[in-house]
Each structure stands twice: as structure tokens, then as C-alpha cells.
SELO-20917 format. One record per atom (N, C-alpha, C): x, y, z; atom name; residue number from 1; residue in three letters. Coordinates in pm, 1 decimal. Example, Ala and Ser with C-alpha at 12.3 -4.5 7.8 and 13.67 -1.06 7.14 Angstrom:
2
SITE         x         y         z   a    k    r
SITE    1319.0    -569.0     780.0   N    1  ALA
SITE    1230.0    -450.0     780.0  CA    1  ALA
SITE    1320.0    -330.0     780.0   C    1  ALA
SITE    1285.0    -225.0     708.0   N    2  SER
SITE    1367.0    -106.0     714.0  CA    2  SER
SITE    1290.0       3.0     787.0   C    2  SER
! end
This chain:
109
SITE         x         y         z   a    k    r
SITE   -1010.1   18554.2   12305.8   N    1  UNK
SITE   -1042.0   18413.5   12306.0  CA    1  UNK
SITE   -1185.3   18394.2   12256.2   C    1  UNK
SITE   -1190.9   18319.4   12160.8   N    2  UNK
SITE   -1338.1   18295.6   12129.5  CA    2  UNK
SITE   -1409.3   18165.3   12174.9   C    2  UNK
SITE   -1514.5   18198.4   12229.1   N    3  UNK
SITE   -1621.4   18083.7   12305.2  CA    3  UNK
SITE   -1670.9   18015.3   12213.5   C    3  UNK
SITE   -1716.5   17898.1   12265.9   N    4  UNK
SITE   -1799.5   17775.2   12190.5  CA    4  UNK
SITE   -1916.2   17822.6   12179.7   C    4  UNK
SITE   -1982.3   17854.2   12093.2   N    5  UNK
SITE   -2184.8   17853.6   12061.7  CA    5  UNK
SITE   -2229.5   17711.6   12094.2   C    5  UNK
SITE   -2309.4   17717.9   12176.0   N    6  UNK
SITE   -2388.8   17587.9   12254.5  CA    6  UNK
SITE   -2543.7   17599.7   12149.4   C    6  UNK
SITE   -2554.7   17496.6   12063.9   N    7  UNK
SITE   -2677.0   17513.9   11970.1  CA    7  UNK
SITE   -2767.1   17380.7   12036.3   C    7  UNK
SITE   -2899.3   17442.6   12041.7   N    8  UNK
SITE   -2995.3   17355.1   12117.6  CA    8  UNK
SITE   -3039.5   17274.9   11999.3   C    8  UNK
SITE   -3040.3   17157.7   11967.5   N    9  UNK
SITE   -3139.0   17064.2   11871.2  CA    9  UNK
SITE   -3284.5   16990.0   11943.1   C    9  UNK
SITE   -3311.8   17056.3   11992.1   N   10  UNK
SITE   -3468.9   17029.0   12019.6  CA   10  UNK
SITE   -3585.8   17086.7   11990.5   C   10  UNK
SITE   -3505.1   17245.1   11924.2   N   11  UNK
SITE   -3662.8   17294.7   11854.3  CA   11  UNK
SITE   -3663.3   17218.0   11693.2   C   11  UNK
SITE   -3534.2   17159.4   11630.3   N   12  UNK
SITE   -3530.8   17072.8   11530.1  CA   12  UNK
SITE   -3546.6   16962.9   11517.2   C   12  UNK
SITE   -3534.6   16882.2   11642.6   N   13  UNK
SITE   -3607.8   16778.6   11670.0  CA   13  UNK
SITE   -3766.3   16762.9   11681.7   C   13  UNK
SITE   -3809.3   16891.5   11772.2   N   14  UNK
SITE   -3966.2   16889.5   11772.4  CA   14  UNK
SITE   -4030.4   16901.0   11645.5   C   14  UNK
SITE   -3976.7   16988.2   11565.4   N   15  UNK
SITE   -4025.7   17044.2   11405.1  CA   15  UNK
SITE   -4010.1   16887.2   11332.1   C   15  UNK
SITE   -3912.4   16857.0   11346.5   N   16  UNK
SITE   -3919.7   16683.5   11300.1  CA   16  UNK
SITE   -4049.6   16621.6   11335.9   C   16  UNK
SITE   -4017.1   16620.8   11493.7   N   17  UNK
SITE   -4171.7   16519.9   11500.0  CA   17  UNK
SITE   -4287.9   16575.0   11457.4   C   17  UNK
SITE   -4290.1   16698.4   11476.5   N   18  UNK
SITE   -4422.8   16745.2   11391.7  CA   18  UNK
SITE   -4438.3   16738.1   11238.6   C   18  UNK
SITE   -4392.9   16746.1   11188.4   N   19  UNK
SITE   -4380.8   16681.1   11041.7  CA   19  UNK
SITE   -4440.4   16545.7   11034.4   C   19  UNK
SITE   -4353.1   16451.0   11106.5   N   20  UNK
SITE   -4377.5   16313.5   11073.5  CA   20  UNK
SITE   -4501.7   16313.5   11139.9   C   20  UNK
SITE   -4550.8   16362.5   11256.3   N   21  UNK
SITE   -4727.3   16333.1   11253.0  CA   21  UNK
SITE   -4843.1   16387.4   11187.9   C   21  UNK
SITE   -4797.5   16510.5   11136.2   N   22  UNK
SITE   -4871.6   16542.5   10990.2  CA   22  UNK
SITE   -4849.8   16470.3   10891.5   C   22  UNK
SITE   -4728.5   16418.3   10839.7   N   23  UNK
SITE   -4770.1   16345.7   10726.6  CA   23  UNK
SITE   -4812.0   16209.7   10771.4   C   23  UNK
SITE   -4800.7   16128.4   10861.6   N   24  UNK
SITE   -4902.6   16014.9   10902.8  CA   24  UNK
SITE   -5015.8   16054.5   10904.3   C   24  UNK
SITE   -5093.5   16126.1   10971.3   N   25  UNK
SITE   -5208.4   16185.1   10955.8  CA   25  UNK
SITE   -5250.5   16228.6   10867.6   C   25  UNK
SITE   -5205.9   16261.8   10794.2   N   26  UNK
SITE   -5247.1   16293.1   10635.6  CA   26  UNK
SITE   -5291.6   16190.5   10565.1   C   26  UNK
SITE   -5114.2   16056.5   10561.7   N   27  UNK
SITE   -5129.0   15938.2   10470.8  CA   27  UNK
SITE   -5273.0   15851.2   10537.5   C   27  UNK
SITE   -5304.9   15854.6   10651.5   N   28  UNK
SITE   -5392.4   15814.5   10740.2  CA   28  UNK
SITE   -5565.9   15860.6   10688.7   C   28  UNK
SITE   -5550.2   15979.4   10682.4   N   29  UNK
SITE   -5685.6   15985.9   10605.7  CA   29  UNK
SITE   -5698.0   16025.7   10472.9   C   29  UNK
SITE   -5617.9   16022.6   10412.8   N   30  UNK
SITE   -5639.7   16044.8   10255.8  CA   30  UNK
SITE   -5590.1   15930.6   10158.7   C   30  UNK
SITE   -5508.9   15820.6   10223.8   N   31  UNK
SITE   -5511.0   15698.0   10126.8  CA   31  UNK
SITE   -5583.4   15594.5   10120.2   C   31  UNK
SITE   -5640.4   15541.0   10035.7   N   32  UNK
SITE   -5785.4   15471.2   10018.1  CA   32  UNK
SITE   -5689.9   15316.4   10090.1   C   32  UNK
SITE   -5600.0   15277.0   10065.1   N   33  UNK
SITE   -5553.3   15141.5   10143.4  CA   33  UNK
SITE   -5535.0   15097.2   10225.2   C   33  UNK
SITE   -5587.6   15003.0   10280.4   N   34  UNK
SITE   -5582.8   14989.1   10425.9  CA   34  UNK
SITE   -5477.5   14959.2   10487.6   C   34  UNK
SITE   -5338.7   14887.5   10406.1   N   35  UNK
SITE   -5214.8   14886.6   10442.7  CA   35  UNK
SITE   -5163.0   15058.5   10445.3   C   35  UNK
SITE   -5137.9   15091.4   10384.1   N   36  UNK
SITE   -5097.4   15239.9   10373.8  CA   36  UNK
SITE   -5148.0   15326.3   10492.0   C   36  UNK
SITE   -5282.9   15293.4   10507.2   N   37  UNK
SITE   -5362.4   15383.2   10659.4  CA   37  UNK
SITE   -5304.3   15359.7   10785.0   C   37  UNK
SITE   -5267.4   15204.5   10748.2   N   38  UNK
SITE   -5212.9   15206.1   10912.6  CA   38  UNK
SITE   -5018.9   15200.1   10861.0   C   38  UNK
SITE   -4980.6   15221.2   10799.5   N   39  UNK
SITE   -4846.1   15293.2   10810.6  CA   39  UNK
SITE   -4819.4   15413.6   10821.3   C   39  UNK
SITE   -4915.0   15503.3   10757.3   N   40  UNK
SITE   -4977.6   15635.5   10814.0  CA   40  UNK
SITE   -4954.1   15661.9   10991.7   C   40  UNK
SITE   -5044.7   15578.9   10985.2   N   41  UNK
SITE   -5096.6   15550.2   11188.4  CA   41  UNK
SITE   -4971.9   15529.9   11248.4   C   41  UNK
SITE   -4841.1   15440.8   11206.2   N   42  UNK
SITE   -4775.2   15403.6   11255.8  CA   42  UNK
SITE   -4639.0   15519.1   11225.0   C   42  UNK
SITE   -4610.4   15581.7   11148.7   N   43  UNK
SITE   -4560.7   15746.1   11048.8  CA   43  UNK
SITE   -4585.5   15838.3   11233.0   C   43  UNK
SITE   -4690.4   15861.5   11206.3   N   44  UNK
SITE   -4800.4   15955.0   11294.1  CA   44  UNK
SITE   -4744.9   15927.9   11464.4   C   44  UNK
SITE   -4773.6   15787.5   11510.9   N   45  UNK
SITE   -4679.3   15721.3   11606.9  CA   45  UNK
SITE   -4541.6   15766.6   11676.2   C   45  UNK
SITE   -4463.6   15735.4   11540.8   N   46  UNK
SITE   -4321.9   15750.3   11601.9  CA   46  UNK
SITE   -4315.3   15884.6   11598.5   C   46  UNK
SITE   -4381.6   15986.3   11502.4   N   47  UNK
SITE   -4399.8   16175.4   11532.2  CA   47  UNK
SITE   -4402.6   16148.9   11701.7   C   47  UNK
SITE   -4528.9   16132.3   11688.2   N   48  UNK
SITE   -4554.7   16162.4   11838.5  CA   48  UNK
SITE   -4453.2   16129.6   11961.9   C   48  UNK
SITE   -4363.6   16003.3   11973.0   N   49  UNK
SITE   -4261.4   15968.1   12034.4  CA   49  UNK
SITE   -4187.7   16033.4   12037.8   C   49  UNK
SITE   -4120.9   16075.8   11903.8   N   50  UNK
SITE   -4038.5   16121.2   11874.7  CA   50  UNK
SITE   -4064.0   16326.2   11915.4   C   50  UNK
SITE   -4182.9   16349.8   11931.7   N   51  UNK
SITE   -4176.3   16493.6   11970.8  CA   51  UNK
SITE   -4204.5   16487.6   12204.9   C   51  UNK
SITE   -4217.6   16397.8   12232.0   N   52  UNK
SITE   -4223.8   16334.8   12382.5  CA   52  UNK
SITE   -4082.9   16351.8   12377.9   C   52  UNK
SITE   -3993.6   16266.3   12329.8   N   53  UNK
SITE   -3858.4   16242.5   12354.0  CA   53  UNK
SITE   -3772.6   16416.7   12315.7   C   53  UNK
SITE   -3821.7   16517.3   12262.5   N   54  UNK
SITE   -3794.8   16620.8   12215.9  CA   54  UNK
SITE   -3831.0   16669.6   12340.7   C   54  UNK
SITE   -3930.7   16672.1   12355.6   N   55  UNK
SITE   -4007.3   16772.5   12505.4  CA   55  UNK
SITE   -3933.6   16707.2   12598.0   C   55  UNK
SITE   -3839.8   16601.8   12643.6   N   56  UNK
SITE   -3797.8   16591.5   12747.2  CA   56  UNK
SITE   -3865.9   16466.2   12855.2   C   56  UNK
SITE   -3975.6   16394.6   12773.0   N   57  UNK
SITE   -4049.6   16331.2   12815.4  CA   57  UNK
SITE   -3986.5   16200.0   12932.6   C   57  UNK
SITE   -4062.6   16160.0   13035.1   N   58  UNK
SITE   -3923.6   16060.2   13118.1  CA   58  UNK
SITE   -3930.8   15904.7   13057.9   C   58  UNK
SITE   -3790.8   15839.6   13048.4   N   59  UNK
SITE   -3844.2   15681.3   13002.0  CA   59  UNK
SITE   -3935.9   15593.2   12992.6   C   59  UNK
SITE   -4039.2   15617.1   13151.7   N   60  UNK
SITE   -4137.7   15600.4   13122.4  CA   60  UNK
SITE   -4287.0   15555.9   13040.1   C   60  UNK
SITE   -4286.4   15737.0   13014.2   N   61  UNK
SITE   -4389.4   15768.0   12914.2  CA   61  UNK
SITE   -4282.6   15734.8   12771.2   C   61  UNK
SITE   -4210.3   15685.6   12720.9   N   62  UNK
SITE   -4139.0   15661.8   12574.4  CA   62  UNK
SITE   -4168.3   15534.7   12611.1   C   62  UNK
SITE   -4146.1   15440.9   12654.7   N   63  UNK
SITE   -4163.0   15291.5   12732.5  CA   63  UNK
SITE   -4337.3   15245.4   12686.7   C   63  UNK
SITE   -4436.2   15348.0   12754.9   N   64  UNK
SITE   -4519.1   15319.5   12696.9  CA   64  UNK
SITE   -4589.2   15375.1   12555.4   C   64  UNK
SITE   -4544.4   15454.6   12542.2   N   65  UNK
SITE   -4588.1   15508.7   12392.0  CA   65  UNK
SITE   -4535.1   15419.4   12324.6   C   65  UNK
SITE   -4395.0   15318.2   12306.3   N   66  UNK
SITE   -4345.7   15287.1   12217.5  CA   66  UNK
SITE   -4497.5   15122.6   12233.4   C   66  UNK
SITE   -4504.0   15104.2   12355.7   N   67  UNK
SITE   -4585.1   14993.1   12372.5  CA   67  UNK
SITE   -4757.3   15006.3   12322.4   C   67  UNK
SITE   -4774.2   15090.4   12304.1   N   68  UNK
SITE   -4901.9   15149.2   12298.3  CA   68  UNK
SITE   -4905.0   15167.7   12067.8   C   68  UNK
SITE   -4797.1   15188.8   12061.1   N   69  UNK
SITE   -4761.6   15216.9   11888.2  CA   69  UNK
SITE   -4801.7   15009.1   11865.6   C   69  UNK
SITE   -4668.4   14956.4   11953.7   N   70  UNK
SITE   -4692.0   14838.3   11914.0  CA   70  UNK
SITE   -4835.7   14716.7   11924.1   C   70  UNK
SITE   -4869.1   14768.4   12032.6   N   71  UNK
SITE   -5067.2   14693.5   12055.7  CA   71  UNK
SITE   -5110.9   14762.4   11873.1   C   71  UNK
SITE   -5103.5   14903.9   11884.2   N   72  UNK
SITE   -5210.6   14965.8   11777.1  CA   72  UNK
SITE   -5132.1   14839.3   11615.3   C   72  UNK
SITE   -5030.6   14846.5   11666.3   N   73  UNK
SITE   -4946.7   14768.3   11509.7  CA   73  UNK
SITE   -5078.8   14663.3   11494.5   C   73  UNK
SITE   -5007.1   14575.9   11628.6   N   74  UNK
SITE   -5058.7   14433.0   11611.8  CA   74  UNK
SITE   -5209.7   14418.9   11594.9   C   74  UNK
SITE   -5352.4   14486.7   11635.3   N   75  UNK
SITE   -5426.1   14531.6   11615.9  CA   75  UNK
SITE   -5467.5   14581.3   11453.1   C   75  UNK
SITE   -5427.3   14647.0   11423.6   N   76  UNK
SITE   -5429.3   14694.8   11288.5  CA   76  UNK
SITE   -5381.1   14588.1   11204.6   C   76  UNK
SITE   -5295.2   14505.4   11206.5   N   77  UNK
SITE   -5236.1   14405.4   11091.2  CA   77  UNK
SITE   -5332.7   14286.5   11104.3   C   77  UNK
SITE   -5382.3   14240.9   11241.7   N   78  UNK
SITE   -5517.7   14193.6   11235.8  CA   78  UNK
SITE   -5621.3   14196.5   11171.9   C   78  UNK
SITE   -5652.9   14354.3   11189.9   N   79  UNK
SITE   -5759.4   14371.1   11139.1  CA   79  UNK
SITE   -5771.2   14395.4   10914.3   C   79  UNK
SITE   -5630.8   14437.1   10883.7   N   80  UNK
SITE   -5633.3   14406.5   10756.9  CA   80  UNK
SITE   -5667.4   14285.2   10733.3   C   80  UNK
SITE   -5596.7   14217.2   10781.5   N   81  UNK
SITE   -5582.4   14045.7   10747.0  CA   81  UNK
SITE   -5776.1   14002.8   10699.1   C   81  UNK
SITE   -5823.9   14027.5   10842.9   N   82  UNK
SITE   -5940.8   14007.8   10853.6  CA   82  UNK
SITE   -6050.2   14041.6   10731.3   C   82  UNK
SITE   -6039.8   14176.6   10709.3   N   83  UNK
SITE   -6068.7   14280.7   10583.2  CA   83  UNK
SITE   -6015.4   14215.4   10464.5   C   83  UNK
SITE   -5894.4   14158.8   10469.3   N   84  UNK
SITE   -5839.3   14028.0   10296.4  CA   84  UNK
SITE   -5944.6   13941.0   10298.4   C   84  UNK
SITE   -5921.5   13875.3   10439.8   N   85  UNK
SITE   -6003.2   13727.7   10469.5  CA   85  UNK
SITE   -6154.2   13738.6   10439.5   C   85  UNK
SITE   -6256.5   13852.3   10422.9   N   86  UNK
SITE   -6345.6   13919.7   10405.1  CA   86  UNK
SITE   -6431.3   13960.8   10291.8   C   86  UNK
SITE   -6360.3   14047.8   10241.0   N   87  UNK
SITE   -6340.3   14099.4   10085.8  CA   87  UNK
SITE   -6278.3   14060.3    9944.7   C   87  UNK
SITE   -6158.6   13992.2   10009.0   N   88  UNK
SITE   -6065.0   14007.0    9897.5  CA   88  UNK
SITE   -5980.0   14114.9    9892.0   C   88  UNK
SITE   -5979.2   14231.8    9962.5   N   89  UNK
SITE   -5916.6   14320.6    9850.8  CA   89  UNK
SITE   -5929.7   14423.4   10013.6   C   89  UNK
SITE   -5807.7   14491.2   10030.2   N   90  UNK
SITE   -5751.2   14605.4   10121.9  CA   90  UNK
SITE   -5820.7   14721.5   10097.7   C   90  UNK
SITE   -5854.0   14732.5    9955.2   N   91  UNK
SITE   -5863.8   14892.7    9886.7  CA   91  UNK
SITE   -6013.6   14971.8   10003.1   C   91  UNK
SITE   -6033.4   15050.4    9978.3   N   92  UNK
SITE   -6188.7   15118.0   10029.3  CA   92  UNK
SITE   -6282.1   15125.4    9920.5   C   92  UNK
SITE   -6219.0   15158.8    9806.7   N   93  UNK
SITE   -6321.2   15137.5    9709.3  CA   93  UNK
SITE   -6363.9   15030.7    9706.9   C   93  UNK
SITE   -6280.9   14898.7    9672.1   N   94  UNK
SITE   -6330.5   14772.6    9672.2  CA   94  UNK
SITE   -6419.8   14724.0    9781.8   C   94  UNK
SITE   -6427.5   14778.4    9906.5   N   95  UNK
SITE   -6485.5   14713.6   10020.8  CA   95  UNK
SITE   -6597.2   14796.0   10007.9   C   95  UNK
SITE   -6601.6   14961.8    9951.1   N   96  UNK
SITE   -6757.7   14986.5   10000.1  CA   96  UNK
SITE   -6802.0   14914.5    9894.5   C   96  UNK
SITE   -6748.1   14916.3    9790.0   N   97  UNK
SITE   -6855.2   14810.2    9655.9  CA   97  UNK
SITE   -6872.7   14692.7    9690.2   C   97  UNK
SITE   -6850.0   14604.7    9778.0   N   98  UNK
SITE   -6848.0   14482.4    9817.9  CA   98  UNK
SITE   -6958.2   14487.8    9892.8   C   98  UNK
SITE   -6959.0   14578.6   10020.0   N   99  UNK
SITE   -7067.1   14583.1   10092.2  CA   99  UNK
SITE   -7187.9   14664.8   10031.5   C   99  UNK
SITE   -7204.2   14745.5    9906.4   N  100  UNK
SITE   -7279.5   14764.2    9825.7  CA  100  UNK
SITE   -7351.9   14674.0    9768.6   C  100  UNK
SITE   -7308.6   14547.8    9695.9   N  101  UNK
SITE   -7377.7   14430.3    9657.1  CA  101  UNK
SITE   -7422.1   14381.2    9736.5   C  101  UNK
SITE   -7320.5   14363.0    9837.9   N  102  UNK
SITE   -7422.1   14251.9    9973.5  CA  102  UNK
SITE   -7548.1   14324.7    9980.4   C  102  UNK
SITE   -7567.4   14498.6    9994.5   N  103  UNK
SITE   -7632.5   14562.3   10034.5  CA  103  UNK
SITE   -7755.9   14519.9    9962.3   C  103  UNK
SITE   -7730.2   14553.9    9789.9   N  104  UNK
SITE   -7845.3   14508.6    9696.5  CA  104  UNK
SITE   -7913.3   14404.8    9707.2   C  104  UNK
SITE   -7774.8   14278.5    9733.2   N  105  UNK
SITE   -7846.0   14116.6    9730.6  CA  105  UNK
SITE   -7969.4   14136.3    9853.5   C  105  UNK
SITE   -7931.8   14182.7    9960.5   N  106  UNK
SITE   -8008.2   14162.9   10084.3  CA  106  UNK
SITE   -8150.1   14217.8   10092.6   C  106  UNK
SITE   -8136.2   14323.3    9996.5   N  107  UNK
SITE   -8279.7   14367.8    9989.8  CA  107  UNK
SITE   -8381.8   14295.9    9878.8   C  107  UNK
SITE   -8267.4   14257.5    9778.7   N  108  UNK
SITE   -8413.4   14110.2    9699.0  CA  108  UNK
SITE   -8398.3   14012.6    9771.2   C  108  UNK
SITE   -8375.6   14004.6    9891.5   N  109  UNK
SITE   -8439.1   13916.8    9940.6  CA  109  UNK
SITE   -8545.8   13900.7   10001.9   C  109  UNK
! end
């Protein structure tokens, strides 16, 4: 009689979430856009949930991580907005050159 193989999916689940918070963390500090940084952040996020919920983590702690992803959302889409409302322009290049001129104007003054 041959037995059933019982295959665990949680060291493939964890390897998942670790992935997805390296590449958030990655897109997070290496893309100059400030939309892109915080989808990064938010990439990086659900890794992290998603390797809690792997480890066995209790409803709880997923309850608030998922609440804690969503403050950082709402927070962050703020603060782009703010950075448009500001600058003009999301990019990092564009904003340090922005605050570069201000920089120049301020000193002939």
C-alpha cells in the first residue's frame, strides 16, 4: 500500500515573503520616484505579512500589520500629494533641483 507524502508549503511561502520584501526594499531605495518608493514600501509590507502569516503568526499580529501597512499607505499618499502641491514634480531629481534654486535664490538675498 502506498502512503500519501504530506508536503509542507511554508518554507515556500516564507521564501515568497522574503523575496517580496527584498524587492520592495530595493524598489524603495533605488527608484528616484516618489510614487514608486512608496509602492516599494507597500511591495516590502505585504513581504513582511505575508512571511508572519508563514511563521504561524496569530490573527492578531496580521490584524495589525495589515493596519499598520494601511496608516503607512495613507501617510505616504499624503505626503506625495504634498511634495506635487510643493514642487511640481514627484521625481528626486526634480525636488533636489528645486530646493537647489531656492537654495541659490536665498543666498542673494
Amino acid at each position: 500500500m502506498i502512503t500519501p507524502t504530506v508536503v509542507s508549503l511554508e518554507p515556500v511561502l516564507a521564501a515568497g515573503a522574503i523575496a517580496l520584501v527584498i524587492i520592495g526594499a530595493l524598489a524603495a531605495l533605488l527608484l528616484g520616484n516618489a510614487i514608486k518608493r512608496l509602492a516599494g514600501l507597500l511591495i516590502a509590507g505585504f513581504g513582511a505579512i505575508a512571511a508572519l502569516a508563514a511563521l504561524g503568526a496569530s490573527d492578531g499580529a496580521l490584524i495589525i500589520g495589515v493596519a499598520v501597512l494601511f496608516a503607512q499607505t495613507a501617510i505616504g499618499v499624503a505626503l506625495v500629494v504634498r511634495l506635487q502641491e510643493a514642487y511640481g514634480a514627484v521625481d528626486a531629481s526634480d525636488i533636489d533641483a528645486a530646493d537647489a534654486d531656492s537654495d541659490v535664490q536665498d543666498r542673494a538675498l
